[in-house]
N, C-alpha and C positions, 0 to 999 in steps of 0.2 A: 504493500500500500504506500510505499515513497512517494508517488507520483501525486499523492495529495499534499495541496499547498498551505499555510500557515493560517490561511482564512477556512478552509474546509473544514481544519483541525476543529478550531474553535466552532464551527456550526455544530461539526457532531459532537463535540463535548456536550451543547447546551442542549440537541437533542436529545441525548442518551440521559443529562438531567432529569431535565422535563418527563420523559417518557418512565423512566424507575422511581421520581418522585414521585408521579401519581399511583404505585404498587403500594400497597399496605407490607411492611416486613419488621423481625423483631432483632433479638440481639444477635449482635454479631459476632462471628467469634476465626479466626484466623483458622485455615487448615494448610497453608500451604508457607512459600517461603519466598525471597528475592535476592535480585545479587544489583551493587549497584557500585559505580565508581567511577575513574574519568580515564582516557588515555591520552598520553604524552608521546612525544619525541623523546630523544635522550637530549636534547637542548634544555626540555620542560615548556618548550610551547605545544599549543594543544592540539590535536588532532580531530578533528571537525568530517562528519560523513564516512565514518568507520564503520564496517559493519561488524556488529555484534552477534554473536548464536553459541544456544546454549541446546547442550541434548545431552540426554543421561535414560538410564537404564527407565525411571518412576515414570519419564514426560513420552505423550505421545507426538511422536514429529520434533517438530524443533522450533522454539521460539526465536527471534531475532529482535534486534532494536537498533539503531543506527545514533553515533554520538550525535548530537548538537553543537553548535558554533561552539560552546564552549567544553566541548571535548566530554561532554558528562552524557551517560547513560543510566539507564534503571531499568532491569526485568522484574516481575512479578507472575505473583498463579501459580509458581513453582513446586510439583510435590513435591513432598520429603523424598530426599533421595543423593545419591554422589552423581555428580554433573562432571562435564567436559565444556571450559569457556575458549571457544573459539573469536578473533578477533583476524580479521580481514582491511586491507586499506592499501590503497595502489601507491607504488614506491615504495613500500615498508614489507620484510622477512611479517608474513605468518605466525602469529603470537596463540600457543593453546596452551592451557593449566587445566590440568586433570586433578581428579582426587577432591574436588570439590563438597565437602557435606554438609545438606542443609538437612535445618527442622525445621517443623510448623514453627513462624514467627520470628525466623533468622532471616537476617538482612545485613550480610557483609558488606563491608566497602571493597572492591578489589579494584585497585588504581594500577595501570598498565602503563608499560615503557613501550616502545614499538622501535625498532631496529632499523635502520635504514639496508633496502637491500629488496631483491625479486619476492612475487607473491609464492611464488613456487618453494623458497624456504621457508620452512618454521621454524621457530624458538619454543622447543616444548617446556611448559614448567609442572613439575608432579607437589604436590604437597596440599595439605588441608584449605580450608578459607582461613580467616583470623579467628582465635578463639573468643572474641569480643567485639560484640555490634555497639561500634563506635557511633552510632548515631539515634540510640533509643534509649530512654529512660524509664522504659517501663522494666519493673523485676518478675524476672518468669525464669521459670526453667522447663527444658524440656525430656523427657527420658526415652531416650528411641529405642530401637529395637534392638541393638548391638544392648547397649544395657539390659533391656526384661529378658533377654534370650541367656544371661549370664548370673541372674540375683535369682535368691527366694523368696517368691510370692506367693499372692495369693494367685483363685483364681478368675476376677475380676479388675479392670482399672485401676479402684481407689487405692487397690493395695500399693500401688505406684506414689500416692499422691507425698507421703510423708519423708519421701528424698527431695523436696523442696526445702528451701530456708525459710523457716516460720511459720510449717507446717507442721500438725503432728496430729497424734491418731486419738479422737478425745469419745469412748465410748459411751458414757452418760449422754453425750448433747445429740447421739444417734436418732433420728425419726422413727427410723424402721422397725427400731423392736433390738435391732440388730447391732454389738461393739464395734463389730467390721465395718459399719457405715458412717460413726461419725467424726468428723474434721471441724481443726479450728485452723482456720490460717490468719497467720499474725493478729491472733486471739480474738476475733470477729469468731460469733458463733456458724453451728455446721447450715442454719436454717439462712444465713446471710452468703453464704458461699452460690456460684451457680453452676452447674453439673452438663457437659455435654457430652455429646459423639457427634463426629461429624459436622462439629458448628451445630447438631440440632439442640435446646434445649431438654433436660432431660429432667430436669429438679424435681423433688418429689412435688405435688401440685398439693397435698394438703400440708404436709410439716413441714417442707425445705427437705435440705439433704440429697443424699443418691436417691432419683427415682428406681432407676432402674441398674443393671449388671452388665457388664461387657466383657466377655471373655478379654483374656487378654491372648485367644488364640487367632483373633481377630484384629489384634492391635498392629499399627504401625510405630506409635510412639503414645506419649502422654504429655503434653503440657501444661503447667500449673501456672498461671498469671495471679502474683501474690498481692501488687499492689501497683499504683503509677499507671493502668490501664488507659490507651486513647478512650479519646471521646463517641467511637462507634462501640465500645463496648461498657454499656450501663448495664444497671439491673443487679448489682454486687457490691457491700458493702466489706466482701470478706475477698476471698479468691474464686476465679476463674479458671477451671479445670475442666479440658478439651480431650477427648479422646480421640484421636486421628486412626481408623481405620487402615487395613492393607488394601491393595488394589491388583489389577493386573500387570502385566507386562508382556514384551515382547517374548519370552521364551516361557514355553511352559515347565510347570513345576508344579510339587504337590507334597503330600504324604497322608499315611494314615497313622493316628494317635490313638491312643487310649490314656486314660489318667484312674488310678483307683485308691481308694481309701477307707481304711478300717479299722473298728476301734482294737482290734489285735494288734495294729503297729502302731498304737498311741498310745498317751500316757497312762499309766495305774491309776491316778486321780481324776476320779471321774468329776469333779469340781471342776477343774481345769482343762480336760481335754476337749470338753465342749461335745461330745460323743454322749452328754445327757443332757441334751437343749432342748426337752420340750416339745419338740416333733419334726418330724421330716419335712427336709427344704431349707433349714435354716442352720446355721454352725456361727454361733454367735461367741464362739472360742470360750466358753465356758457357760456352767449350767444355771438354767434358771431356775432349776429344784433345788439347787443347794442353798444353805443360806440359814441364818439366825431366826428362830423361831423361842415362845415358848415351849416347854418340854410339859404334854399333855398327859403324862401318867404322875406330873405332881399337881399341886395345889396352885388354880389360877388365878390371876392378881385379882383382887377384890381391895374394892375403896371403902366397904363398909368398916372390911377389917384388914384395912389397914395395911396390905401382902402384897408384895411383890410377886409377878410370877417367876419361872427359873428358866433362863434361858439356855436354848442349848443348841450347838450348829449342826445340821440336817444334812448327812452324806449320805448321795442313794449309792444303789447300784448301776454298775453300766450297762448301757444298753449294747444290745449285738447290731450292731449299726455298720452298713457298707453303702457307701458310693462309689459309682459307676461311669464314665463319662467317655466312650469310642466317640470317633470321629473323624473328619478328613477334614482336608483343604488342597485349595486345585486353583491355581490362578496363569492366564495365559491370553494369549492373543487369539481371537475370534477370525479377526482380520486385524495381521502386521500392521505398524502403524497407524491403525483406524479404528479397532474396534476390540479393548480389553474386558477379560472376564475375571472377576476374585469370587469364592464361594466355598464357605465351609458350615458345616453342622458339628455340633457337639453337642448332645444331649445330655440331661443329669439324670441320673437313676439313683434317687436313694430311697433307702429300705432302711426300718427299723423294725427291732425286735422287743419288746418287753415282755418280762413275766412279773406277773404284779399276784401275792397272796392275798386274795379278797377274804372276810369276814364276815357280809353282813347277807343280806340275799345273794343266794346260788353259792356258796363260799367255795375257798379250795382254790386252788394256784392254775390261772390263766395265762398262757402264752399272747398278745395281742401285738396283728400287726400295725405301721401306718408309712404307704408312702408318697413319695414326690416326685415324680416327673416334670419334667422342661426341656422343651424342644429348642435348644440354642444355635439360631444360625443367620449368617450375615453373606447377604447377595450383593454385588455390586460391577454396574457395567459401567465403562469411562470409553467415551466415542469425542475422539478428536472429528472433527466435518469438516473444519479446516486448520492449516495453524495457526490461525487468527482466532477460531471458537472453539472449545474443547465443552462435552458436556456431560453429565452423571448424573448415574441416578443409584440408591443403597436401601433394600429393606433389611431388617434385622428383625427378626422375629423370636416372641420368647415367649410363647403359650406354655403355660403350667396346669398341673392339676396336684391334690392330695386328697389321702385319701386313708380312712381308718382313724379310729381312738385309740389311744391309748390310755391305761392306771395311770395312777401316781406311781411312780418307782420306789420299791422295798429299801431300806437302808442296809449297807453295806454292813452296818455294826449293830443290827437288832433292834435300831429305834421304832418306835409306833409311827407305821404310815396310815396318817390320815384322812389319806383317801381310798383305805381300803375298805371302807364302809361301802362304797359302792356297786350297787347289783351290778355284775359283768354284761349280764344282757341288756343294759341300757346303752354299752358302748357300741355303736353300728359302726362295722366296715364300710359300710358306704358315705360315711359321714365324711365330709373335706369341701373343698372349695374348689374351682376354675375361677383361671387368672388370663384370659386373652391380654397378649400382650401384643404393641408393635410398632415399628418405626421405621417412617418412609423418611427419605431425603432425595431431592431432587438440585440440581444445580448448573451453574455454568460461568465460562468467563469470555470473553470478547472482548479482543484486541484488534480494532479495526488503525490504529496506528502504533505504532513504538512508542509512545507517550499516553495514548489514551486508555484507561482500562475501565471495563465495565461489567459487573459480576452480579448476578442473584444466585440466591440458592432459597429454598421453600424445605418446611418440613410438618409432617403430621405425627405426632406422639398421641398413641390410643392404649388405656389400660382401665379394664373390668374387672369387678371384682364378681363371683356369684356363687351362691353357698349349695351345696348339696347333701343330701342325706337326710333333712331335715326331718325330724318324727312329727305325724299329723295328730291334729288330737287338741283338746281341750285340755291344758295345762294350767293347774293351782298352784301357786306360790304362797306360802305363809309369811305374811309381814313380821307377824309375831309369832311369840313360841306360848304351846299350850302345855299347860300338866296338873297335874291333880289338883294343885291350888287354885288352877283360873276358876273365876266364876263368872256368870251370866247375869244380864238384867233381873234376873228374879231371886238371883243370891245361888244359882243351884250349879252345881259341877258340870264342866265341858263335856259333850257327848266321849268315852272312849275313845271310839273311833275317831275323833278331833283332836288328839294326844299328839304334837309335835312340836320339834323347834323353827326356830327363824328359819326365813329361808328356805325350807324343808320342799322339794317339789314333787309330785306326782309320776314326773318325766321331764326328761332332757330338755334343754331349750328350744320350742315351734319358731323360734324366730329367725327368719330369712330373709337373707340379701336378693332377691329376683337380678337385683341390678345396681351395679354402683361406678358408674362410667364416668372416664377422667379423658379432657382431649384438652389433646394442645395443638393449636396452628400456628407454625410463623412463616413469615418471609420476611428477605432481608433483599435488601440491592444499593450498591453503589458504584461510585465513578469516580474513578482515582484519574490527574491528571499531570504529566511530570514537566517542567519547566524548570531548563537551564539556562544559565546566565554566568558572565565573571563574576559579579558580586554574591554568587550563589546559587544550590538551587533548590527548586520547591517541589512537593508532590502534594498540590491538593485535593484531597476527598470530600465526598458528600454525598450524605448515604440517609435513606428514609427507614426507618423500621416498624412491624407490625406482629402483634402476638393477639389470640385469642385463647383463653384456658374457659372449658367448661365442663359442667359437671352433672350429671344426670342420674338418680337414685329413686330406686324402687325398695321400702323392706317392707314386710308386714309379718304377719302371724298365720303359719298354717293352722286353720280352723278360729283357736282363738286363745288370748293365755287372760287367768281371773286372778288378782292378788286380793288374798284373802286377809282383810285387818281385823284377828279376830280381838276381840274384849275391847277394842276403841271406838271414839265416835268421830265422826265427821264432820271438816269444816268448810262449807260452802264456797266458792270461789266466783262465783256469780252474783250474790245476793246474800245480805245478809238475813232473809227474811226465808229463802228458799228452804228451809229446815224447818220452819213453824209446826206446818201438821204433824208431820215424825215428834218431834220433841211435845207437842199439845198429845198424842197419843202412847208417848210412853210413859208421862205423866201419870196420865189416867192408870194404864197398866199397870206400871210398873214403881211409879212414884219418883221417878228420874229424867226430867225432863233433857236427854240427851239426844243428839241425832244420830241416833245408830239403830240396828235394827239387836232381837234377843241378843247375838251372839258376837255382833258387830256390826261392819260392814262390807262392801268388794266393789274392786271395777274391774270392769269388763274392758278387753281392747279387745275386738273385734276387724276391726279398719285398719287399713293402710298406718303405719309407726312413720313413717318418712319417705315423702316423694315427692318431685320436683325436680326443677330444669336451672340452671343459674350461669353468669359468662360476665367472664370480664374481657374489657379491650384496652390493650395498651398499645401507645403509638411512640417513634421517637424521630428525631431529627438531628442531624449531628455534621457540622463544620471541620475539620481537623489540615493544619500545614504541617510537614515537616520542612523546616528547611534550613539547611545546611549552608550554613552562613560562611563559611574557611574558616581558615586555620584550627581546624580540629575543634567547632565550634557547632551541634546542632541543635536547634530548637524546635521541640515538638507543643506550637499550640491547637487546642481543641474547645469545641463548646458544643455543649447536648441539649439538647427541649424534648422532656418527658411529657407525655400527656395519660392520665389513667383512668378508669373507671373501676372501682371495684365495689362491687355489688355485696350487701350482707346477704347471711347465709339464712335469716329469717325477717319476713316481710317488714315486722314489724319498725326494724329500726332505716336510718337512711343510708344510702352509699356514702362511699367516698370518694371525691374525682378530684383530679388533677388536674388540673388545664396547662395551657404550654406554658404561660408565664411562674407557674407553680414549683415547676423542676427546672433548674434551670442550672447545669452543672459547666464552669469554666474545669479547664483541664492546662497545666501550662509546665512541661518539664524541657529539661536541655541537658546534653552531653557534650564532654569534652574529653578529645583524644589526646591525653597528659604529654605522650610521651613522640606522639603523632607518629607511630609505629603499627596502631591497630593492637595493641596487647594492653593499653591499662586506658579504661576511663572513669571519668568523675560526671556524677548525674545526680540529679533534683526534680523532684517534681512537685506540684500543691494540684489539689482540687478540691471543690466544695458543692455540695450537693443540699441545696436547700427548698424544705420543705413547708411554703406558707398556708399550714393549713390550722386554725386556730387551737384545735382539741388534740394537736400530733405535736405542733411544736416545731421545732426547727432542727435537720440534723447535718449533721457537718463531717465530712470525712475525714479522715487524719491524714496532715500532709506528709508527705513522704522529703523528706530534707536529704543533706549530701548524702551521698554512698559512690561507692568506688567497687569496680569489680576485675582488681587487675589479679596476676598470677596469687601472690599473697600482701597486697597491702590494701587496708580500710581506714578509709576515714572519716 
């Protein structure tokens, strides 16, 4: 596209504007990488109309860019991957450096000499890029595949995330249930942190945190953005953690895996191996049966008199628990440089086993199983159409299911298990949940000049919750507990048959999820634009964003459940007159003008517990320069306009919205190349994020001041 001239540029710029401003899109989040820098003479005067190109094993085809009068170029789009930088220019030996390694969100300076002498020679140079992106200020680190292919992890993502600086693995602040899922980065909680794959959002949509799981057999890298983030990336008061995907390539490749795991080759302490967590699907690296209790075969704390109860710590037994996990992976070219394939499955099989000595109905020691299945696998096509537009698209899909009860687990050391009171034949093998899970991403970048870039990517996150097994039936719960002392309006003893504690049920809980649906839509697009100059140069973006999170739920009661409040009376919530005749006839009766009936009262829930539709939308808008002023000198500024609507989750109260002048986040950081070597810089950055909404307050993000990231010095 050379042959467009300097006015053309700028039309399409303003149309590519115009045309992605009007797309609704949400946060942004970086998946790929850049190279940028100037080329010289050996005089040091600059070399103007060079052509650039870059090809490596990750890129379909090859990108090219041509310097500017002032000798500067800028690639971008670039997967993760080692490249070959070719540089061409007539009168000048052929200049190539191989061994190139980028990650998502690396952007080397590489500055080029050029030889004088035939195009027919070259000057090859072999060795890395600079270990330091002298021209960014934001702190992120990234862990690529040479790393996860070398350490031990887990077998998701996050287990990555705590090789960052000011990361660390905070189990309490977990949403999920789950210690493997929660993070503090630079001591922001895990529900302020925002979670992707792919650039897509993935955060859990009711507590924050991991929504969802990423093999990391799927992984290309990990990036953690801990603080200092440009202006297209809002929505995070904590850290920005990207999971970048594998993709195809030109030569095929593959293999088949298996992974397994058993509590025979884990630890004796069943506390700690996490191999008695409560049930299949989950390994929350230790158990949620263990743990400090009163000790129920002595005497329990009473305030009358005065007694403390005696505590004592609760060790089961372990369970016979194996995970399962075969699977392959196969990635390759469909059509050579046109049209790549990446694809693998890895499914989870786990199986548990308890034996639990029951007590009370059916007694006598039951083996019970419960398991988990999850279909784990990640598709993904990458079709270059030209080398100007390269386009993808990625589902990942995680449908689960479980399935079975299990006891309370027996103690290791003869203690009283408290749940062995329970009839065994209440526990149903059918009893567990389906979990559809799944995540489309769609995307592309366009490069109608060596300067101009223009990228969307769209994504849908869909996750259901839906209970199964559920027993039908009219199910009685006792509010209170009955026994030989209760008595009735007439002074006389509860029927026998009425003899029970709090609590006490008929049968397992009738209550069902039909439906608990969680969606998220985003799109994202912008237009980055590079301009060089002597006095410098610039790449400005500007990017519109759009997110939709909704939420759809159905629970009720099969047949219907009655809470029985036996020996109390009732207090109206409608009226305070609505009890009159009750209380006027048990007067008469009984001589107690109370509202209850002989024995007490009940309610019925019959109807739908929870259902409804609810959606928020959020919009963003975002300005950002980088530009590289010389002498080892960059300034990255940026500004955000957040717009929100977020809806309560019950009619009664009102939303909360945002408008554009509401959110309104400046972003202002710069670097400095110390030693103007590409090995040590100094960076700063401030932003503020202000929220003028009367009943919320105002919040302010913490500015991020000097830091330095050379080989070993901080200042």
């Amino acid at each position: 596209m050379s042959f467009l001239n300097g006015r053309t540029n700028r039309l399409l710029l303003l149309w590519s504007l115009i045309t992605f401003l009007m797309v609704p899109t949400t946060i942004a989040q970086e998946t790929t990488a850049g190279i940028q820098g100037t080329v010289k003479d050996k005089s040091g005067a600059v070399v103007s109309g060079a052509t650039i190109e870059v090809t490596g094993p990750a890129l379909i085809g090859v990108q090219r860019a041509t310097t500017d009068s002032a000798g500067a170029y800028r690639l971008s789009q670039l997967p993760p991957g080692e490249y070959t930088l070719t540089v061409n220019m007539q009168g000048f030996r052929a200049y190539r450096q191989t061994g190139i390694a980028l990650s998502a969100g690396r952007l080397p300076t590489i500055d080029i000499i050029l030889e004088l002498g035939q195009m027919q020679e070259t000057v090859v140079v072999t060795g890395e890029a600079p270990i330091v992106d002298v021209t960014q200020s934001k702190v992120a680190v990234t862990v690529d595949l040479n790393v996860i292919n070398s350490i031990p992890k887990g077998r998701s993502f996050q287990s990555l995330i705590a090789f960052a600086p000011g990361a660390r693995q905070e189990p309490l602040q977990s949403g999920s249930g789950s210690r493997d899922n929660g993070f503090q980065i630079n001591g922001a909680s895990d529900s302020e942190n925002v979670y992707l794959i792919d650039g897509i959002n993935t955060t859990n949509i009711v507590n924050g945190g991991v929504g969802k799981n990423f093999q990391v057999d799927f992984l290309q890298e990990v990036q953690i953005k801990s603080a200092s983030f440009e202006a297209e990336y809002g929505g995070a008061l904590g850290g920005v953690v990207n999971a970048v995907p594998k993709h195809g390539s030109n030569a095929w490749h593959g293999e088949l895996k298996t992974y397994f795991r058993t509590n025979a080759l884990n630890a004796l302490d069943p506390c700690a191996s996490g191999y008695t967590s409560g049930g299949a699907g989950t390994f929350t690296g230790f158990s949620t049966v263990c743990g400090l209790r009163l000790n129920p075969t002595l005497p329990q704390a009473s305030s009358a008199a005065r007694r403390d109860g005696t505590p004592e710590y609760y060790v089961p037994k372990k369970d016979t628990r194996h995970i399962l996990e075969p699977g392959y992976e196969v990635g390759g070219p469909l059509v050579n440089d046109r049209l790549w394939l990446f694809s693998s499955y890895v499914p989870t099989l786990d199986t548990i086993r308890r034996t639990t000595t029951f007590t009370g109905n059916n007694p006598g020691a039951r083996e019970l199983t419960q398991t988990f299945t999850q279909h784990n696998a990640y598709n993904r096509l990458d079709y270059g159409m030209f080398n100007s537009l390269r386009l993808f698209g990625g589902w990942n899909y995680a449908y689960s299911r479980s399935m079975g009860q299990l006891g309370n687990p027996d103690s290791a050391y003869g203690q009283r298990n408290t749940g062995a009171t329970t009839d065994p034949s209440t526990l149903r093998s059918d009893f567990g949940t389906v979990n559809p899970l799944s995540l489309y991403s769609f995307g592309g970048d366009w490069t109608p000049t060596s300067k101009l870039v223009v990228s969307g990517r769209y994504g849908y996150f869909f996750l259901n919750n839906e209970d199964r097994g559920r027993p039908t039936g009219i199910r009685y719960v006792y509010q209170t507990t009955v026994n030989a002392d209760s008595r009735d309006l007439a002074g006389q003893a509860f029927p026998v048959s009425s003899v029970n504690t709090a609590n006490f049920a008929n049968m397992p809980s009738n209550l069902q999820t039909i439906f608990d649906a969680y969606k998220r839509r985003s799109l994202n697009t912008d237009a980055s634009y590079f301009v060089g100059r002597r006095w410098g140069t610039h790449t400005f973006k500007a990017g519109y964003a759009w997110m939709r999170q909704s939420n759809e739920v159905l629970r009720n009661f099969n047949t219907a459940a009655v809470n029985l409040n036996w020996g109390e009376a009732y207090t109206p919530v409608t009226s305070t007159t609505a009890c009159d005749q009750v209380k006027a006839g048990n007067q008469g009766q009984f001589g107690n003008p109370v509202c209850e009936g002989r024995y007490g009262y009940f309610v019925v829930g019959t109807n739908v517990t929870n259902t409804g539709t609810d959606e928020t939308n959020s919009h963003a808008l975002y300005l950002q320069d980088q530009w590289t002023v010389g002498h080892g000198l960059t300034l990255n500024l940026g500004i955000r306009f957040d717009k929100e609507n977020i809806p309560p989750y019950r009619p009664v109260f009102n939303p909360v919205d945002f408008g554009w002048g509401d959110k309104i986040a400046p972003r202002i950081g710069g670097a400095y190349d110390l030693l103007h070597n590409g090995k040590v810089k100094v960076y700063a950055s401030y932003c503020r994020a202000a929220r003028s909404v009367p009943t919320i307050g105002t919040t302010v993000c913490t500015p991020w001041m000097m830091r330095t990231t050379p080989r070993s010095l901080r200042l």
